[in-house]
C-alpha positions in Angstrom: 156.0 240.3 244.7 153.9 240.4 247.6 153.5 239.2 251.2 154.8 235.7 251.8 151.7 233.5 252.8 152.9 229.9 253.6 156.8 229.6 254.6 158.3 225.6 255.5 161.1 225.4 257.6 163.2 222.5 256.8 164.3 221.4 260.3 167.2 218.3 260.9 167.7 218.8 264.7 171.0 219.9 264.5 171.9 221.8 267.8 171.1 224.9 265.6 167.8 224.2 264.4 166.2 226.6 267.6 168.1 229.1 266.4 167.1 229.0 262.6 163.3 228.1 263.8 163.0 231.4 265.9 163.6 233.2 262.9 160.8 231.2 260.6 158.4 231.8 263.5 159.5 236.0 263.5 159.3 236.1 259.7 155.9 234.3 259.6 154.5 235.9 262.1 155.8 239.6 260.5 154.3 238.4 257.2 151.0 237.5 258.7 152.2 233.8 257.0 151.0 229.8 257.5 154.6 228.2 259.0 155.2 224.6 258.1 157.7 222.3 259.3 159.1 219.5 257.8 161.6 217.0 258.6 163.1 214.6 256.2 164.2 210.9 257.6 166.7 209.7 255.8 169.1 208.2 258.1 166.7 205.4 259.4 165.6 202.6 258.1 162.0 202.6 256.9 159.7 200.1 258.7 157.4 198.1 256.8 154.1 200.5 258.0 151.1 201.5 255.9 151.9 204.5 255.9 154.0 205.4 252.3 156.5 207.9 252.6 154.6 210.3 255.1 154.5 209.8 258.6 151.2 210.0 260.1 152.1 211.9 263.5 149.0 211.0 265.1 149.4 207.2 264.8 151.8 204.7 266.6 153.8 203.1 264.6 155.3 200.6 267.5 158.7 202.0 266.1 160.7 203.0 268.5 163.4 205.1 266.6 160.2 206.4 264.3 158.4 207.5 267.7 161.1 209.6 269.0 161.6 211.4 265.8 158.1 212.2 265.7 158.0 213.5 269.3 161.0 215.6 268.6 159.0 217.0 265.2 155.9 217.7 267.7 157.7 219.7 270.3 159.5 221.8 267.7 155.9 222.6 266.1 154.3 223.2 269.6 157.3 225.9 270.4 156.6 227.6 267.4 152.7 227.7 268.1 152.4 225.0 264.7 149.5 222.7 263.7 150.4 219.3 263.6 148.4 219.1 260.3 151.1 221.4 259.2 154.1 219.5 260.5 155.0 216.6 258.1 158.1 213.7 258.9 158.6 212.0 255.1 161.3 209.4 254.5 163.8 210.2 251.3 165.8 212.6 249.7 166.1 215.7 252.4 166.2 218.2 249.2 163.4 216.6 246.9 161.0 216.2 249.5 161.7 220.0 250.8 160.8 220.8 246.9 157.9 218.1 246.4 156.0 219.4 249.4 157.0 223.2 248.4 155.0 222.3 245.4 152.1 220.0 246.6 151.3 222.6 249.5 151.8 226.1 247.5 154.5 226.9 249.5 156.3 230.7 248.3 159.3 230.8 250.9 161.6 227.5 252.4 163.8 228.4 254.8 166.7 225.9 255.5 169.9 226.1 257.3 173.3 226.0 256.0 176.7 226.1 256.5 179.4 227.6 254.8 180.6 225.0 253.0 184.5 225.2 250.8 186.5 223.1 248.4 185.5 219.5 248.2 181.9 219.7 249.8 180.8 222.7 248.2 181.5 220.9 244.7 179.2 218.2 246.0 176.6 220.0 247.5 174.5 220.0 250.2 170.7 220.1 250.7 170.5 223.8 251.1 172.1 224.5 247.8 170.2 221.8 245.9 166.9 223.5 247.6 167.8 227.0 246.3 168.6 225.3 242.5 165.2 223.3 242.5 162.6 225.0 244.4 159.7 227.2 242.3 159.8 229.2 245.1 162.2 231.3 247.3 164.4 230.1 249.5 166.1 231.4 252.6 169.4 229.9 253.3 170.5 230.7 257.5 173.8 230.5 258.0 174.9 228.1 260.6 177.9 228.1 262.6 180.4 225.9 261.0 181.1 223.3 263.2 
């Protein structure tokens, strides 16, 4: 296998997404490599915009909630030196649309933070694991401090 060429770093702004996003920005920038970010909103209610599941970062929405996601999304992508055409908000299923966009974009590494998960929530998963199961590509899980 050679060279990754386009990584996506799944980012949730935990308080250890800077950590995780350092090291997408030191492999991609070894590799020679595109870095994408996504984010994934699923914890907010969808407005009725025109804007489908992706969030245009360029428009307002008049959202408030929406807005400050998107700023947050912007100044991640600034620090790491990333395009805004190559930062993308969806709304959905964190884990299908880290693997849908993997896919549509020709992605070849996700890297996604995790935590060491036992007993009872390891049975039922979380959105790193169900990344590493579904994605055609690889995936780098970082481990996060358990909380």
């Amino acid at each position: 296998m050679g060279a990754y060429q386009h990584i996506l770093l799944a980012v949730d702004y935990s308080e250890h997404s800077a950590a995780f996003a350092r090291r997408a920005k030191d492999l991609a920038e070894k590799y020679q490599a595109k870095l994408s970010i996504i984010h994934v909103l699923d914890n907010i209610p969808m407005p009725d915009t025109g804007y489908g599941t992706v969030i245009s970062l360029n428009e307002d929405s008049g959202y408030d909630l929406l807005e400050a996601e998107k700023t947050r999304l912007m100044q991640i992508g600034d620090r790491l030196g990333v395009a805004r055409a190559d930062c993308w908000m969806v709304w959905g299923v964190p884990n299908q649309e880290i693997v849908q966009l993997a896919e549509q974009e020709r992605i070849d590494l996700i890297i996604v933070g995790s935590h060491g998960r036992h007993g009872l929530s390891l049975l039922l998963g979380s959105t790193a694991n169900s990344v590493l199961h579904y994605a055609g590509c690889d995936v780098m899980a970082i481990r996060l401090p358990n909380d």
